[in-house]
C-alpha positions as a LaTeX table, in Angstrom:
\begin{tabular}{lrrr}
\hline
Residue & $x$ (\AA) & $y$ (\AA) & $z$ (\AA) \\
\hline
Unk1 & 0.00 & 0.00 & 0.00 \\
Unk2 & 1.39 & 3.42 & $-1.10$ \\
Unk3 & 0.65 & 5.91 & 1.37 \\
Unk4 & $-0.14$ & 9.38 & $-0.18$ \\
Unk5 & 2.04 & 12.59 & 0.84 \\
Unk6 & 0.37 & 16.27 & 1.57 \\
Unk7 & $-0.45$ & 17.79 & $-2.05$ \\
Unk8 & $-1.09$ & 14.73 & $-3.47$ \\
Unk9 & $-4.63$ & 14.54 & $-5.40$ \\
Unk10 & $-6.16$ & 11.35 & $-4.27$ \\
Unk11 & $-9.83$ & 9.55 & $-5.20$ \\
Unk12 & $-12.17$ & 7.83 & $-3.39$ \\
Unk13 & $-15.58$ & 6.94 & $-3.08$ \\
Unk14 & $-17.23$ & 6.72 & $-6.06$ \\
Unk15 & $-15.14$ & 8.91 & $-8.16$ \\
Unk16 & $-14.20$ & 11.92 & $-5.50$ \\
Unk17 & $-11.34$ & 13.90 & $-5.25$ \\
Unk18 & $-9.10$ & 15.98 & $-3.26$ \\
Unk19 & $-5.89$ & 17.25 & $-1.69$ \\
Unk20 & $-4.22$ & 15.63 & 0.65 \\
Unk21 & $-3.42$ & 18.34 & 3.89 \\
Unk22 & $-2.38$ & 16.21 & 6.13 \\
Unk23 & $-1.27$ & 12.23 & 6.25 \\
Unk24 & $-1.85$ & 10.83 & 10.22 \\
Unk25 & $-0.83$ & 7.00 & 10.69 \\
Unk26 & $-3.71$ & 5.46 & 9.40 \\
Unk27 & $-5.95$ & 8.27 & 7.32 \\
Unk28 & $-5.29$ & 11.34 & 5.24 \\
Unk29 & $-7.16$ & 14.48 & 5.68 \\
Unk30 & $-8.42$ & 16.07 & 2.07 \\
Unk31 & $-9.92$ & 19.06 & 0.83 \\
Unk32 & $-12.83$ & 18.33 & $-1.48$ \\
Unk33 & $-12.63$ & 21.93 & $-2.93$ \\
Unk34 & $-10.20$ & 20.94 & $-5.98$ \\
Unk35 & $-13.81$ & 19.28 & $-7.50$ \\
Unk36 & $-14.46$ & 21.37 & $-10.22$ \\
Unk37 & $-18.34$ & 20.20 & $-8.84$ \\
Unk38 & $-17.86$ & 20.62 & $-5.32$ \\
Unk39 & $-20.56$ & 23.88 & $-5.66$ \\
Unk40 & $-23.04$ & 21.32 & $-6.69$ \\
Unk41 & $-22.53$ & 18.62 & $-3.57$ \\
Unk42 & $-24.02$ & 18.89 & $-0.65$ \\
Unk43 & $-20.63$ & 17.63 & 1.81 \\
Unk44 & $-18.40$ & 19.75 & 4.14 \\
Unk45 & $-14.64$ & 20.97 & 2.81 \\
Unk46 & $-12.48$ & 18.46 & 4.44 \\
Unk47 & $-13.09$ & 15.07 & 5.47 \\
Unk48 & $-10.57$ & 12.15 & 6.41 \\
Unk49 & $-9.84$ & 9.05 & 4.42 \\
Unk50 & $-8.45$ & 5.73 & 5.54 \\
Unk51 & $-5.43$ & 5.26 & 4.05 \\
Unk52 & $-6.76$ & 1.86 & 2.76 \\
Unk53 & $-9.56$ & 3.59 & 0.80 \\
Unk54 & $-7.85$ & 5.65 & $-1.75$ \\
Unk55 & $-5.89$ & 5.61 & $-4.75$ \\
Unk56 & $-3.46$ & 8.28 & $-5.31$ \\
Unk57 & $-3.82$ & 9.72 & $-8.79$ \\
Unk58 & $-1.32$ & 12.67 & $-9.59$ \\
Unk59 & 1.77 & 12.49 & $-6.90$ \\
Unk60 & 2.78 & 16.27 & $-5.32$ \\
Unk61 & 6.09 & 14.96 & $-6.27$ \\
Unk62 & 5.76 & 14.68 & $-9.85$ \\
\hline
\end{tabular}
């Protein structure tokens, strides 16, 4: 399991996305506000994601 590092853009759930902001020992903590959609949802900013339940897709790093 690759564990994501802060600014890394990360999906989950169906198709979300975000930015990692912080990276705890098991979970992540993302802002949902690089959705271009995230107007249209009805969830908060942030939320935190088990580091088991997300695929990193463009690396800070890169």
């Amino acid at each position: 399991m690759t564990i994501a590092e802060i600014g890394d853009i990360i999906e989950f759930k169906d198709g979300l996305q975000g930015i990692v902001e912080k990276v705890n020992e098991n979970s992540v903590i993302v802002d949902l506000t690089y959705m271009d959609n995230f107007d249209e949802q009805t969830m908060e900013e942030k939320t935190v994601i088990n580091h088991k339940r997300y695929t990193i897709i463009h690396s800070a790093t890169e």
